[in-house]
N, C-alpha and C positions, 0 to 999 in steps of 0.2 A: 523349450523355454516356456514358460509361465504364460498367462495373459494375464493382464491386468484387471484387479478389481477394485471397484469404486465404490466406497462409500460417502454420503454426505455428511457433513457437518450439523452441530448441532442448529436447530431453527433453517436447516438445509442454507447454512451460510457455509459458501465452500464444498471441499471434498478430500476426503484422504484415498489419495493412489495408492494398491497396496503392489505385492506382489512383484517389486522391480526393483533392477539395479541398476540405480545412474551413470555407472562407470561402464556399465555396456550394455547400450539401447542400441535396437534396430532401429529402420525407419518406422515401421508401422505403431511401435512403441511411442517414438517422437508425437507422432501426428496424433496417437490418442490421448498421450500429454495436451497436449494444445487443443484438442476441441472438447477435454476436459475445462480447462483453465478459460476457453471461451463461456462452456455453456454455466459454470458455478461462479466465476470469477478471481478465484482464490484456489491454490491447491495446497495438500498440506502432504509432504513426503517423509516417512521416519528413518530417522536413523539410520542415514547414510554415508556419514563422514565420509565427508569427500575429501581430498587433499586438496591446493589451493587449482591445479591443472586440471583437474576433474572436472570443478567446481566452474572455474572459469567455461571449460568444454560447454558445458552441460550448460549453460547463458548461451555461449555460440550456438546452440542446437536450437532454441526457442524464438533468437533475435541478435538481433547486434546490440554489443556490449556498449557501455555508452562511460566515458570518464565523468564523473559527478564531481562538479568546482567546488561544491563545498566542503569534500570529505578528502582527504587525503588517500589515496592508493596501498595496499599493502607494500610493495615496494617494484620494482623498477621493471617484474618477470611477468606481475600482476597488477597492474596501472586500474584493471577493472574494478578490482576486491577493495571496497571499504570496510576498515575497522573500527565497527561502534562499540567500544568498552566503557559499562559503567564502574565505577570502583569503588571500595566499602567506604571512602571520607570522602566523596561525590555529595553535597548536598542542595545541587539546584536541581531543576527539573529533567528529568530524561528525555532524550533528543527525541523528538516525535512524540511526546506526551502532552497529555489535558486535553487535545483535541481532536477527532475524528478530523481525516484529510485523506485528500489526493495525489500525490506526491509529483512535484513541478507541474500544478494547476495554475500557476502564472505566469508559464512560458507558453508559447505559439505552437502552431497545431504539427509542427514538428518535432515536440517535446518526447522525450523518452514514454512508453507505455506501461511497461512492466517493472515491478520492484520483486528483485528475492532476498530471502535471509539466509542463513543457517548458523545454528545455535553450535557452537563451539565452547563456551564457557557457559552454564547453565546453573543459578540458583534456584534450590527447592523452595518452590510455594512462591516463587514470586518472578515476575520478569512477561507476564501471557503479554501477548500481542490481540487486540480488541480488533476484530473485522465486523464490518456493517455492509450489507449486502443491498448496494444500490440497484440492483433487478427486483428484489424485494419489497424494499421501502414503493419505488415505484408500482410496482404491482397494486397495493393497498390504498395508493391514496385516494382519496373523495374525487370526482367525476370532475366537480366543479373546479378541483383545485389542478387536475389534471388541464382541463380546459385553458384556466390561467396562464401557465407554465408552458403553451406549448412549443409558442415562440419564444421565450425568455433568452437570455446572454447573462450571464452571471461574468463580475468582476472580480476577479482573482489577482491577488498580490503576495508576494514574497514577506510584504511587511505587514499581511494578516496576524492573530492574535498569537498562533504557533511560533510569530519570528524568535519568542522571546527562547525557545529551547533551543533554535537554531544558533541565535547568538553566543550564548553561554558556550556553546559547545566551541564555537568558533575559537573562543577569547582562551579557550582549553587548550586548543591543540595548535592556534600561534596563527592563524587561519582569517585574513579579513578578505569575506565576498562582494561581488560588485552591487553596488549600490540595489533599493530595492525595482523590481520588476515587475512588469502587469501584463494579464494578457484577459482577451473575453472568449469564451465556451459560450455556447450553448445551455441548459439547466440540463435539460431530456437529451440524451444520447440513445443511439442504437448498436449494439453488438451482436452480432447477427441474427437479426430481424428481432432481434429482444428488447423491449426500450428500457434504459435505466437511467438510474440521478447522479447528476454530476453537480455537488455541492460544495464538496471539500470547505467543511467549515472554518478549518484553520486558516484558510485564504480568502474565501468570499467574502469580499466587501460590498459588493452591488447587487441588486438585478435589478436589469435594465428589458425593455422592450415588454413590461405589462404595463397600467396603470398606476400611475406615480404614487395614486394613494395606498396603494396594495403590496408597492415594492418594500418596505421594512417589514411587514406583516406577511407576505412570502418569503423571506430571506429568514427570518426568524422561525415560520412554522416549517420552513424543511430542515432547517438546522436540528430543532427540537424531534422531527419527524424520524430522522436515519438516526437517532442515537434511540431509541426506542428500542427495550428491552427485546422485542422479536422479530426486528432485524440484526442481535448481536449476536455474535459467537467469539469467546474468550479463550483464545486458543492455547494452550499449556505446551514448552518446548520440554524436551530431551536433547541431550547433546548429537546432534551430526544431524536432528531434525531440519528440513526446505521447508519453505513454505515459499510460495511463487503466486505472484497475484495481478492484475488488469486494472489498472489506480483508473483505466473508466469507468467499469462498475463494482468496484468493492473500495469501500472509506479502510482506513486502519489508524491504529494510535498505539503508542507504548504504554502500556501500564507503570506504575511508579515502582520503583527499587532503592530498596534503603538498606546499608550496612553491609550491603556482601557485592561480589564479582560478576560480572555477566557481559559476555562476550560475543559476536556477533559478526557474521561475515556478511555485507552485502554487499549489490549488485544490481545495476539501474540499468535496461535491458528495452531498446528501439523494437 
């Protein structure tokens, strides 16, 4: 069998695992999935079409699968597998678009960790998934601003500015969620021994625990800070293409899709 080889992503957001087949990993295979997926944040695997059993497997191999309340289930064998389809007379916003986030950055320190996709219905030239590499952005920032931020707690809500794609969708698929939700993080997080940004700007409302007069003017400049052209990588799918990522250090967002089909299996993973 093969070994795996790793390349990074563009602006070394992420990584592309090459050389493997998801449908039959060893352990040792497993374990360097995952101290991939620790040390980039993001992994990107091609064209694997997985069936929906594979698929589901291969979440049980990295974490516990987790049922997500806002998205419906593919159906009753696979309760895990969300079906995000956009479709050619679709005209509001793409679920998870316009804003870099952390995906359930408003629930409590028990919240699911990992998000995966895989591209199943695939439009040319349009559909990338936008990762921001919060070990990055951290890396770069000014001393002073590091110092600011050390202690920080950021406010995170459900009814941040992204609610507006999460609604639409809801209102789509017949789907009313429970009312909205808050929870406080930390800004600075560690994944193993690495520190990174946990801003999810789709949901930050606050931070709280620097100086009162610096909290809009910190919330604003890391906002501004992680959308910054070199900590992006715009990732282009293929069909049966994963992509598996760490919502503690890496932001992502849907690019927009206009006129055509695009299909998407994911996977919200403890």
């Amino acid at each position: 069998m093969k070994n795996i080889s790793i390349n990074p992503g563009k602006n070394n957001v992420g990584a592309y695992v090459n050389d493997i087949n998801l449908k039959n990993l060893n352990e040792n295979q497993v374990n360097n999935i995952k101290d991939t997926l620790n040390q980039f944040g993001v992994i990107f695997i091609k064209e694997q079409n997985l069936d929906p059993e594979s698929y589901q497997n291969f979440a049980k191999s990295i974490g516990q699968p987790v049922i997500y309340p806002r998205l419906k289930g593919l159906d009753e064998k696979y309760p895990f597998i969300n079906v995000i389809e956009r479709k050619p007379d679709d005209r509001n916003l793409s679920f998870g678009s316009s804003w870099l986030h952390q995906d359930t950055s408003y629930l409590a320190d028990d919240r699911p960790r990992y998000t995966m996709l895989m591209g199943i219905e695939i439009p040319v030239g349009q559909g990338n998934t936008i990762f921001s590499s919060g070990f990055n952005a951290y890396e770069k920032l000014p001393e002073k601003i590091k110092d600011k931020i050390k202690d920080a707690t950021g406010i995170f809500s459900s009814a941040g500015p992204i609610a507006v794609t999460r609604l639409e969708r809801e209102k789509e698929m017949g789907i009313k969620s429970s009312e909205s939700m808050e929870a406080e993080h930390p800004i600075v997080k560690t994944v193993n021994g690495k520190k990174t940004l946990y801003v999810s700007p789709g949901h930050l409302i606050k931070i709280k625990n620097v100086d009162e007069k610096d909290s809009d003017y910190l919330k604003d400049y890391l906002i501004e800070h992680v959308n910054k052209e070199k900590f992006i990588f715009s990732y282009e799918w293929s069909k049966g293409d994963i992509c598996l990522w760490d919502n503690l250090s890496v932001l992502h967002m849907a690019s927009e899709i206009k006129n055509c089909k695009r299909v998407m299996y994911r996977i919200t993973i403890k």
